[in-house]
C-alpha positions in Angstrom: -76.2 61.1 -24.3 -79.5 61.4 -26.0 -79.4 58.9 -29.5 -81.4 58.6 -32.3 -82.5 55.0 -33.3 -84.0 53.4 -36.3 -85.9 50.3 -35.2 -87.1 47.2 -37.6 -89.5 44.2 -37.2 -89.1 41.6 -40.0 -91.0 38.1 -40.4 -88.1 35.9 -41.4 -88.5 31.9 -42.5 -86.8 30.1 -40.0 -85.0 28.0 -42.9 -83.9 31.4 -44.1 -82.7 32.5 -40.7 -78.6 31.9 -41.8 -79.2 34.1 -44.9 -81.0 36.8 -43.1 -78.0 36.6 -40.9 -75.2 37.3 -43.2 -77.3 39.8 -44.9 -77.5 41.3 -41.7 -73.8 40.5 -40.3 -72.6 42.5 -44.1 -75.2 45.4 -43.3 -74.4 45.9 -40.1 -70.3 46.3 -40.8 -70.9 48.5 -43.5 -73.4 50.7 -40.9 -71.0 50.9 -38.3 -67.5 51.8 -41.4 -70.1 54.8 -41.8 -70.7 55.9 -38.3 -73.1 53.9 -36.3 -72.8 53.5 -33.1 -74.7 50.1 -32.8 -76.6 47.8 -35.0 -78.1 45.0 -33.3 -80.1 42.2 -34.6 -82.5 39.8 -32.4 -84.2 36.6 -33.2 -87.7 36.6 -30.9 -87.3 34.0 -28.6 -89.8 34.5 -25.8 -93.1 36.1 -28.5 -96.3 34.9 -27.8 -99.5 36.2 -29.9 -101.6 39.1 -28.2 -105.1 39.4 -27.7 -104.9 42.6 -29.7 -101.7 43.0 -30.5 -98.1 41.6 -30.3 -95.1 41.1 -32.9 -96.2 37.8 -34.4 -99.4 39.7 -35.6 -97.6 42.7 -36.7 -96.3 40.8 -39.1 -98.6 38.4 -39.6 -96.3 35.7 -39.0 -96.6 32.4 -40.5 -96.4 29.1 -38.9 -92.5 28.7 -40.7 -91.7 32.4 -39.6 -89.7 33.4 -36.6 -89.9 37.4 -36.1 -86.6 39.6 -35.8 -86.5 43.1 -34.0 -83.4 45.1 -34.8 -82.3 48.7 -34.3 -79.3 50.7 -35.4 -78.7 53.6 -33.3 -76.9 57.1 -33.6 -76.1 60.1 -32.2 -78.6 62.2 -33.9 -81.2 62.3 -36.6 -79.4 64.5 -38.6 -76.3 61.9 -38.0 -78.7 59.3 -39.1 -79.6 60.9 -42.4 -76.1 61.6 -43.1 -75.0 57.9 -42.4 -78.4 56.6 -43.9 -77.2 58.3 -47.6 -73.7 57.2 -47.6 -75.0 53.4 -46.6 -77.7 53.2 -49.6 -74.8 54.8 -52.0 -72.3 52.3 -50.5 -72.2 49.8 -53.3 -71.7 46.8 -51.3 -75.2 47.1 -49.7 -76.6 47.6 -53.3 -75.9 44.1 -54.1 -77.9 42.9 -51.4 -81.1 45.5 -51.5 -83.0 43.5 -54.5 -86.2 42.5 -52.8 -86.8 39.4 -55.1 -83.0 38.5 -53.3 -84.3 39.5 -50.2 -84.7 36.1 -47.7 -87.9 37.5 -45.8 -91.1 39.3 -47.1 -90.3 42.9 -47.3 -93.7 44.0 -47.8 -94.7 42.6 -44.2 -91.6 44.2 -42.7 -92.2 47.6 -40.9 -89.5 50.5 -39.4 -89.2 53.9 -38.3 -86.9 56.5 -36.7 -87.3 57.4 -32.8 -85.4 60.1 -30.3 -84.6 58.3 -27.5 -86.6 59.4 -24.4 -85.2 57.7 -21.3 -81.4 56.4 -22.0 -79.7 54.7 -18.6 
């Protein structure tokens, strides 16, 4: 079953970390009430700089920063959009999406939207 996956990489301070994770926990739950079919969230625990490239510089993580890689999949794009609209008009996530409330730097967090292309 070919899915449809948004993916996220946010720099989070670790002393944040609990409040990024019930942000997260009350996202997630209000993802999967409108249709979902996973919404994972991962604290990097084996990320090591790159020569060119790697997620610590992504982000441009700072020494107090710990990066998290998330994705929330679906069974379509069209699915995704659908979901997607009813989420941002859901007004339980409203209360959360104030970036000044927001416990990482949303300017140095980055996302997109991918078809799946191998799915075992």
């Amino acid at each position: 079953m070919a899915r449809y996956v948004d993916g996220f990489v946010v720099p989070v301070p670790k002393d944040k970390l609990p409040a990024y994770r019930r942000m997260a926990q009350k996202a997630g739950k209000i993802w999967r009430e409108h249709g979902a079919l996973e919404y994972i969230e991962c604290v990097a625990d084996d990320v090591k700089p790159g020569k060119s490239t790697s997620f610590p510089q992504s982000v441009k993580l700072q020494e107090d920063e710990v990066v998290v890689f998330s994705w929330i999949a679906y069974t379509s794009r069209k699915q995704r959009d659908a979901i997607n609209a009813k989420v941002m008009a859901d007004p339980r996530l409203k209360s959360m999406m104030d970036p000044k409330a927001m416990p990482f730097d949303t300017q140095r967090m980055f996302f997109g939207g991918f078809k799946t292309l191998v799915e075992l």
